[in-house]
C-alpha positions in Angstrom: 140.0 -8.4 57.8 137.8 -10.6 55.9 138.5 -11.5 52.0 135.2 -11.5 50.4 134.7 -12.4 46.1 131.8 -10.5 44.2 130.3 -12.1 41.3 128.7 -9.4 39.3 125.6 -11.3 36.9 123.9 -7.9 35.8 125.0 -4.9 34.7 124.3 -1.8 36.5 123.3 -3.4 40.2 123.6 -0.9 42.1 122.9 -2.8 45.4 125.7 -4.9 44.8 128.0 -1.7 44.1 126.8 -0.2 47.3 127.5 -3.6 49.2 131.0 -3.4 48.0 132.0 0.2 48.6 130.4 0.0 52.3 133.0 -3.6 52.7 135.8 -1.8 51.3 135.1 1.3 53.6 135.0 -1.5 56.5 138.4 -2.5 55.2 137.5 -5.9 54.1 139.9 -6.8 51.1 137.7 -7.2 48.6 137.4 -8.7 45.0 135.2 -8.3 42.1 134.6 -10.0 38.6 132.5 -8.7 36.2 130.6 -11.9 34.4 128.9 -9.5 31.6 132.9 -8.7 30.9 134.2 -12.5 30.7 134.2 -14.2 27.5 132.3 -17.5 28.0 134.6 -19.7 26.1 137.5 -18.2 28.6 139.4 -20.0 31.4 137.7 -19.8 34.7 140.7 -21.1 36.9 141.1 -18.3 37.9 138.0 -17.6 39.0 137.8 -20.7 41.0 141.2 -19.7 42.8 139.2 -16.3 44.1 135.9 -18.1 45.5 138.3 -20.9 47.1 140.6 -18.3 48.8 137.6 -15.9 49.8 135.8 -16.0 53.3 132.9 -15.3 52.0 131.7 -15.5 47.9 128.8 -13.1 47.0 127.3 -13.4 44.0 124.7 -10.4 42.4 
């Protein structure tokens, strides 16, 4: 199973909302943040954790 990060950079891509659902459906463990939800001034260590620990980073 593959750990793959989604960076979402517009709202409403529903591309990048398909690609997900079919990865998850494929069992992949998947992960997604929202960038039009984060507060730019916020801490993005977390953030940096996900696309280091992923297999493969994505971003839409």
């Amino acid at each position: 199973m593959a750990r793959v990060f989604h960076m979402i950079s517009r709202e409403g891509d529903l591309l990048a909302a398909e690609v997900i659902a079919a990865q998850e459906a494929a069992g992949h463990e998947t992960r997604v943040v929202d960038l039009t939800q984060v507060d730019p001034n916020g801490d993005y260590s977390v953030l940096l954790e996900e696309i280091f620990e992923a297999d493969s980073v994505q971003v839409w």
